[in-house]
N, C-alpha and C positions, 0 to 999 in steps of 0.2 A: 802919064799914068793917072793923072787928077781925073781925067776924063772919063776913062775905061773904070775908073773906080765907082765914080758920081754915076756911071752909068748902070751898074753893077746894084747902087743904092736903091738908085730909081725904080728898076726891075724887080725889088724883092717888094717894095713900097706899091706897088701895080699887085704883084701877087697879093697879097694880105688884102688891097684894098679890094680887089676881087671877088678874095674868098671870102668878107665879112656877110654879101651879098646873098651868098647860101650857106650860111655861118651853121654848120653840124660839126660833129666828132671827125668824120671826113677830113673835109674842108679846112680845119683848124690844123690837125697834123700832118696833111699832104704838103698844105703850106711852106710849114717848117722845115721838111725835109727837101724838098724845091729850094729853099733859101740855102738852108745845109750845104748842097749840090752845088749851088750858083757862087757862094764864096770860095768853094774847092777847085771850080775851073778858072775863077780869074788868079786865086794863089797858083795855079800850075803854071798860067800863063804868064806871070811874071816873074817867075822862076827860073823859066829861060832867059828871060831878059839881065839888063843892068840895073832897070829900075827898083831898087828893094828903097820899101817906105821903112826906117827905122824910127818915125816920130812916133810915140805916144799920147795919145789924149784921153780925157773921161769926161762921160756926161753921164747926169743925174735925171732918171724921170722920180717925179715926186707924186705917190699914190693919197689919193683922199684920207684912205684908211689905209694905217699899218696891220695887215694882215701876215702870221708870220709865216705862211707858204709861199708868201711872194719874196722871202726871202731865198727859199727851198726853191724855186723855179727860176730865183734868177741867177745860183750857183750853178744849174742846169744845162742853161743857156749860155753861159759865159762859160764853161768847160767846152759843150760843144761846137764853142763858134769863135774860137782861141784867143779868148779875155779872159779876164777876170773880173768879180764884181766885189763891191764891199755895199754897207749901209750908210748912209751920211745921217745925220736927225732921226728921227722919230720916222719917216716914209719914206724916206728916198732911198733908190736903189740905184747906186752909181754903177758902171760899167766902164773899164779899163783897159785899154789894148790902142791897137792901128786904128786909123780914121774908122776907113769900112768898115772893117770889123764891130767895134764900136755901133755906128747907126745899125748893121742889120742884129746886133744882139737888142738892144731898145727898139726896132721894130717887132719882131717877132715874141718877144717879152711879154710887152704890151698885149699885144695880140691874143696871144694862149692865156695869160693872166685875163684879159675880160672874158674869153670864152668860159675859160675856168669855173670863173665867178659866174656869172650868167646861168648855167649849167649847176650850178652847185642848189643854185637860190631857187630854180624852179622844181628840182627835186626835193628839197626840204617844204616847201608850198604844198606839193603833191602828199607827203608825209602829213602836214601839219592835218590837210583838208579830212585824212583819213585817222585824225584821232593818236599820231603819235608823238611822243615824246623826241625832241629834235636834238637835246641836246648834243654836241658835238658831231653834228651829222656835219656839217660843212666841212672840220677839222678832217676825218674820218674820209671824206670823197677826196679833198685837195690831198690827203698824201696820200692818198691811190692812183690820182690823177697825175701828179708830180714823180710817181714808180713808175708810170708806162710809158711815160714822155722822155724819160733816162735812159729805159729801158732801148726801146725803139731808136731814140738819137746817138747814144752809147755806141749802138753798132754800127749806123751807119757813118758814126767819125772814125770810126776803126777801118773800116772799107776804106771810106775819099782819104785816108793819111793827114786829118788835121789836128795840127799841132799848135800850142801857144809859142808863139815867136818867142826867141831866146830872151831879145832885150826886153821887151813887156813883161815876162817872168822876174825879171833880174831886177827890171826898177820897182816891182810892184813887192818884191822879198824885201825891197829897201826902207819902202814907205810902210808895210806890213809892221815893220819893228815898235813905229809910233800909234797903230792902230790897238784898238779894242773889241775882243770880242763878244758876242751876242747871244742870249740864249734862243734859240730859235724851234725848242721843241713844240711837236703840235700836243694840246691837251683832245684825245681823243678817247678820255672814258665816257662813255655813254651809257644810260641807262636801260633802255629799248632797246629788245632783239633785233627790230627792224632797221636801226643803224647799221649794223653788221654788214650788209648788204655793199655799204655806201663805200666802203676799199674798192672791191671788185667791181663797181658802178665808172668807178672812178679812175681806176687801171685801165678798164676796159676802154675808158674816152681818150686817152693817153696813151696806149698801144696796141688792139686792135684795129680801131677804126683805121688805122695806118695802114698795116697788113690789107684791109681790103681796099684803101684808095692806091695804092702802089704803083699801080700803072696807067694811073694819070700822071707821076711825074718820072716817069721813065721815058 
């Protein structure tokens, strides 16, 4: 099972690195959904099997900056890719579950978190250049960006039937009891009409561009 797992790893790890290559709106949540796909047929396939992995592990990626959508996107990912996540420190985003499980939620995380960012930062440049007021433009796109990418993943965990393994639920309610939680709301009042815009800018990168990559991972 170690094998077919690592193997499993590898393959979503080739994907992303792939798609950083022609790194659009596209390519960012075709990705994802590809990876989605790829952890739903090795769970089918050892389903049939005896081999069930009931160990759990967490790892922490630790972000430069605490930005607090990278909190929002990584409750996202760990719902659709059957973990869970918490905060550790001031940046770190721990992730919760089975091995696999585990590395491809901090792959793809990762991933859509720098496109994210990347994509937020060049549109508020584009803003600045023409004279407007930015404030909470980033705030304003990342939780449009973080609506489509739910939006979009939501369903298609509802199709593949992925679920959070029972025991990862069960020790993660355990440990939950000594945890703390976190205000994570985004401040998006802005002053500039031209903000406005920046949800549906933002939505749009996070669940259409999916709709039309579709059938590249089909």
């Amino acid at each position: 099972m170690d094998e077919k797992r690592e193997k499993i790893i590898e393959k979503v790890k080739k994907l992303l690195k792939l798609s950083q290559k022609n790194s659009n709106a596209a390519e960012a949540e075709s990705a994802a959904l590809k990876a989605q796909k790829l952890m739903a047929e090795y769970k089918i396939e050892i389903a049939n099997t005896e081999e069930i992995d009931e160990v759990s592990i967490e790892d922490t990626i630790f972000l430069k900056y605490g930005r607090k959508w990278s909190y929002l996107l990584a409750e996202i990912i760990a719902n659709n890719f059957c973990c869970k996540t918490f905060i550790k420190g001031n940046y770190g985003v721990t992730f919760f579950g089975e091995k696999m499980d585990v590395e491809i939620c901090k792959n793809v995380f990762f991933y859509l978190y720098k496109y994210g960012d990347r994509t937020a930062k060049k549109l508020i440049r584009d803003l600045k250049k023409n004279g407007h007021n930015t404030r909470a433009a980033y705030n304003v796109f990342a939780e449009g960006y973080c609506s489509g990418i739910r939006k979009k993943l939501n369903e298609q965990c509802k199709a593949l039937v992925l679920v959070i393994p029972e025991h990862v639920q069960k020790t993660f309610n355990e440990r939950a009891k000594n945890m703390k939680g976190i205000e994570a709301t985004l401040n998006t009042e802005y002053i500039d009409p031209a903000i406005f815009n920046m949800y549906d800018v933002g939505k749009k990168e996070g669940y259409t561009a999916m709709d039309r990559s579709r059938t590249a991972i089909t």
